[in-house]
C-alpha positions in Angstrom: 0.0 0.0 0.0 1.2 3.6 -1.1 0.8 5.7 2.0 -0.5 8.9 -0.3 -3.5 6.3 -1.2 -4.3 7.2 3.0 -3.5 10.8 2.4 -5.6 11.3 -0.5 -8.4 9.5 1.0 -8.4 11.4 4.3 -8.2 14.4 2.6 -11.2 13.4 0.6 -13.4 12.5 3.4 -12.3 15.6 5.4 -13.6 17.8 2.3 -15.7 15.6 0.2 -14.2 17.1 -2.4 -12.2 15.7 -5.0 -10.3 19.6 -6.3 -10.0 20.5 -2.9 -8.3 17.0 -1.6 -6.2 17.9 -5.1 -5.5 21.5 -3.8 -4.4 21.0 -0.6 -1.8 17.9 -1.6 -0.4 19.8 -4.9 -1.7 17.4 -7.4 -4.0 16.5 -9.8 -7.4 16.1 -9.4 -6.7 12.4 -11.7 -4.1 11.8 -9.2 -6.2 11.8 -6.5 -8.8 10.0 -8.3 -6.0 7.2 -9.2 -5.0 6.5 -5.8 -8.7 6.6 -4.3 -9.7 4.0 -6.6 -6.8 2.0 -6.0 -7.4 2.0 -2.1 -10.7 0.9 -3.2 -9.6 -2.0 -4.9 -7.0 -3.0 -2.1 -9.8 -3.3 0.3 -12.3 -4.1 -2.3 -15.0 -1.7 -1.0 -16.4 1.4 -2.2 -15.1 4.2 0.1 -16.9 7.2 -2.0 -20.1 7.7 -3.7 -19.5 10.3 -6.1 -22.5 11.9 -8.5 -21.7 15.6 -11.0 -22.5 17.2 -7.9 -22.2 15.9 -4.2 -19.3 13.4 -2.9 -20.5 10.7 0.1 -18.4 8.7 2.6 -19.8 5.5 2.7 -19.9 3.6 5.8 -17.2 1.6 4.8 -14.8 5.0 4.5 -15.9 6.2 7.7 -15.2 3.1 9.1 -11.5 3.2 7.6 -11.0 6.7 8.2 -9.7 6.9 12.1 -7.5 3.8 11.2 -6.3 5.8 8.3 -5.5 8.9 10.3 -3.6 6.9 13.1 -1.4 5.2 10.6 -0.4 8.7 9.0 0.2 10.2 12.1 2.2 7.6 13.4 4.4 7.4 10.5 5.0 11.4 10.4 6.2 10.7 14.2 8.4 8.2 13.0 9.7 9.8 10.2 10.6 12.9 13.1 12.1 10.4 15.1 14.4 8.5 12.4 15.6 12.2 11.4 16.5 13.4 15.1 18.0 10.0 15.0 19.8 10.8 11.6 21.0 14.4 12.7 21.7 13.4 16.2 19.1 14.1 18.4 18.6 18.0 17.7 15.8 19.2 20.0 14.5 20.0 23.6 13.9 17.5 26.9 12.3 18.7 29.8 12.9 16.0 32.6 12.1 16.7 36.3 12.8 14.7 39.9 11.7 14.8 43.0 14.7 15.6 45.6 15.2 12.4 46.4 15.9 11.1 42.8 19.0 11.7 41.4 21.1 8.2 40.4 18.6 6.5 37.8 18.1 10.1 36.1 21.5 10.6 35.9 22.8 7.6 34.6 20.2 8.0 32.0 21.0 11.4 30.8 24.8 11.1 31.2 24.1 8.2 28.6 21.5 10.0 26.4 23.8 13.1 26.3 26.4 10.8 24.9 24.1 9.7 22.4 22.3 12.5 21.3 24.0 15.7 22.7 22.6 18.1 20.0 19.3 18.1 22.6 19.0 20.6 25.0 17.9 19.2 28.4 16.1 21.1 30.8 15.9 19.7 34.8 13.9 20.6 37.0 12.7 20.1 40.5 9.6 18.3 40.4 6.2 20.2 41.9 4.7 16.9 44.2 1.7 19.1 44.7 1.1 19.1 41.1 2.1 16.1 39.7 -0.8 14.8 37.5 -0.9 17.7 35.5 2.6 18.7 34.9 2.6 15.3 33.7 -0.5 15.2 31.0 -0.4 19.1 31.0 3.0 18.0 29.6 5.3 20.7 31.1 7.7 18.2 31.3 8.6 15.0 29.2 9.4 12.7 31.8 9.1 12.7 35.6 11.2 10.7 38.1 9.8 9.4 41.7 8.7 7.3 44.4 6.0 4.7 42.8 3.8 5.6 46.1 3.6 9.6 44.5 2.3 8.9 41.2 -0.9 9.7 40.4 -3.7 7.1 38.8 -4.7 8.4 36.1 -5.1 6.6 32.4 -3.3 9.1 30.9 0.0 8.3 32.8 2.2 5.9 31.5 5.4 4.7 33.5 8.1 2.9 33.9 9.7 0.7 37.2 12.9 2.0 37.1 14.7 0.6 40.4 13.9 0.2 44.1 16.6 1.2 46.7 16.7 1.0 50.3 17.1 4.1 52.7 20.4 4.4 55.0 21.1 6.3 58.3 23.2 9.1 57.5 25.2 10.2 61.2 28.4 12.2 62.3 31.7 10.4 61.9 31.8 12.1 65.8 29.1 10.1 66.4 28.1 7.2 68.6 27.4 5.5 65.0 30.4 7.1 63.2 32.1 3.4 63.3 29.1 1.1 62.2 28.2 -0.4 58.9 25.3 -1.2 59.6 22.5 -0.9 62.7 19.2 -2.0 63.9 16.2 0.1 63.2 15.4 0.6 67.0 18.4 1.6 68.0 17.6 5.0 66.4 14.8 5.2 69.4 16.7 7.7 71.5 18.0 9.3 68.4 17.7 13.2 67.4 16.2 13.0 64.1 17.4 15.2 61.4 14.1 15.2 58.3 13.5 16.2 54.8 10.1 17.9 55.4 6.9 16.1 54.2 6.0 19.0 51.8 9.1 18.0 49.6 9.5 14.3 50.0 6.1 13.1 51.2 6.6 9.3 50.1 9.5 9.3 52.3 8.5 11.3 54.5 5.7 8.4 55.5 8.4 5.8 54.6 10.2 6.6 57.7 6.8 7.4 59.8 5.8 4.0 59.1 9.3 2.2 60.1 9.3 4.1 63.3 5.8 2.9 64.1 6.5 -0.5 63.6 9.5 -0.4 65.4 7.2 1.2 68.0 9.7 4.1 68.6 8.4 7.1 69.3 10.7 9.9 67.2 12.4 13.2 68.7 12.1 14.9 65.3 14.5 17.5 66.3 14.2 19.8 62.7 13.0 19.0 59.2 14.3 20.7 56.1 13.4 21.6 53.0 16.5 21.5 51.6 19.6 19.0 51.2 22.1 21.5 52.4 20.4 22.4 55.7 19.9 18.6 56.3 23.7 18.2 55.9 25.1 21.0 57.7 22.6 19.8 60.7 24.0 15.9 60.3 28.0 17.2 60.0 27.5 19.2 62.9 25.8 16.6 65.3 22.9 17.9 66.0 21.1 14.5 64.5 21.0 11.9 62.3 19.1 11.7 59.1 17.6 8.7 57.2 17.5 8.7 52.8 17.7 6.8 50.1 20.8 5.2 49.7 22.1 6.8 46.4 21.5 11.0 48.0 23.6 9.5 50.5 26.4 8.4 47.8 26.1 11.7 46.2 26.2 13.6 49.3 28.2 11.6 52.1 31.3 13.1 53.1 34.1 13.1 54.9 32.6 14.3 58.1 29.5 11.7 57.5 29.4 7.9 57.6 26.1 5.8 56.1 24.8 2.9 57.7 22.9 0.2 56.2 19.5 -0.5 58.3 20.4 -4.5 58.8 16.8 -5.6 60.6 14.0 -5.1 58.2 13.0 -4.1 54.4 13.6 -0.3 53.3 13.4 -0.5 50.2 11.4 2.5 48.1 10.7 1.3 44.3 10.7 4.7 42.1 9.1 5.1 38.8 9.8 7.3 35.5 6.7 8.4 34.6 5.8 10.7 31.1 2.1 11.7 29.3 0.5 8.5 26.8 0.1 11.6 24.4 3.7 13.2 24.0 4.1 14.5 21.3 7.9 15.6 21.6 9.7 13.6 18.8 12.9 13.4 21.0 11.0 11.7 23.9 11.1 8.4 22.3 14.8 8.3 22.4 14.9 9.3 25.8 12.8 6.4 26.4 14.3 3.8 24.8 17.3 4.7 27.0 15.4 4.7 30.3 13.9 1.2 29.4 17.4 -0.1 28.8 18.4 1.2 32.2 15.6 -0.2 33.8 15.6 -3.6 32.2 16.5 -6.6 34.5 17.5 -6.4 38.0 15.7 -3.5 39.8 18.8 -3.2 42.0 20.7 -1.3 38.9 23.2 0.7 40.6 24.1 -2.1 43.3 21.7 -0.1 46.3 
């Protein structure tokens, strides 16, 4: 099948007009005739019933026609796609996080960069009180967090990208400062040292819930909006914090030790989520990255 035998036809049925369908394709009226009536043999169906002075979709055209116009749009986005692919990726990304994820992101658009690095990519912070519509709304492609904080919605689409367990971060000055790895209660008489619910609310609860089945009852000493704050707190002392493993790899130092929680499941499974509707032609290469990543074992960077 000649994919201008679609074209024609959709432009016929849109105008039931023969010159016009011509007109608007810059071609022959004959043209446009030839390839309708070669359609119509291919399916062996009338599509048109034509007199001297009115054009009619028949029901067999208007049955075609939505199956027509996804099979041209989808192989216009193709076409957009092969030729990013062709001239290496020239275009725009917009890709936000919440704070707490930073190593399955990265790793994917250190390797798309690589890639493709004729595409600008914006980050951003994501908005957790606005999820569901920066998502369909589309203001950015592709959005990286807890599973927990997604919305459900049938317009989402996403993507199990890894789970990772959360880690004690303490003082090297610390009563801690020498472990590997401790039990969850022996945080019980422990100054805790938060990021604040408003900015990582699946965490946030995380923690909440380990603490109440642990049957501790936290001294929450601060909790911060910020990463910064939360470190300067846990290099100076004043508590100890508990995050995902890889924020602790990115922001450990050398005043700081992490500790692995030995005595009971942590682990937070996180999820790249985008819009079933994007329309930006450089998303599908992002994509096809991200699934590579997330293929096989969810524990991807060793967490």
């Amino acid at each position: 099948m000649d994919i201008n035998q679609l074209v024609y036809f959709i432009s016929v049925a849109q105008t039931l007009n023969f010159s016009e369908a011509a007109r608007r394709n810059y071609v022959s009226q004959s043209t446009v005739s030839r390839y309708v009536s070669d359609l119509e043999k291919e399916f062996g169906v009338k599509l048109f019933t034509r007199s001297h002075r009115d054009v009619v979709i028949t029901n067999e055209g208007k049955t075609l026609l939505p199956y027509a116009i996804d099979t041209v749009e989808t192989l216009n986005k193709a076409k957009n796609v092969i030729k990013q692919m062709r001239d290496g990726g020239n275009g725009k990304l917009t890709i936000a996080s919440d704070a707490t994820s930073l190593s399955f992101p990265s790793k994917c658009i250190a390797e798309f960069n690589n890639n493709y690095s004729g595409v600008t990519i914006d980050l951003c912070q994501l908005d957790v009180n606005n999820i569901t519509q920066n998502i369909i709304g589309e203001e950015y492609d592709f959005c990286f967090m807890p599973r927990d904080m997604l919305p459900e919605n049938t317009e989402i689409d996403s993507v199990l990208t890894h789970t990772e367990p959360l880690v004690v971060i303490a003082s090297k000055d610390g009563k801690f400062g020498k472990r590997d790895s401790i039990s969850f209660s022996e945080l019980a008489d422990e100054k805790l040292l938060l990021l604040s619910e408003s900015i990582v609310p699946i965490i946030y609860m995380e923690i909440m819930d380990l603490l109440r089945t642990f049957h501790i009852s936290p001294t929450i000493e601060s909790t911060y909006n910020d990463l910064i704050s939360l470190y300067i707190g846990v290099n100076a002392g004043v508590g100890v914090t508990i995050i995902p493993k890889s924020l602790a790899e990115y922001l450990t130092n050398e005043h700081t030790k992490t500790i692995l929680i030995e005595d009971t499941d942590t682990g937070v499974p996180y999820v790249m989520a985008w819009s079933k509707s994007i329309s930006n032609p450089v998303a599908r290469l992002f994509l096809n990255v991200a699934n590579n990543f997330a293929k096989g074992d969810e524990d991807i960077f060793g967490l």
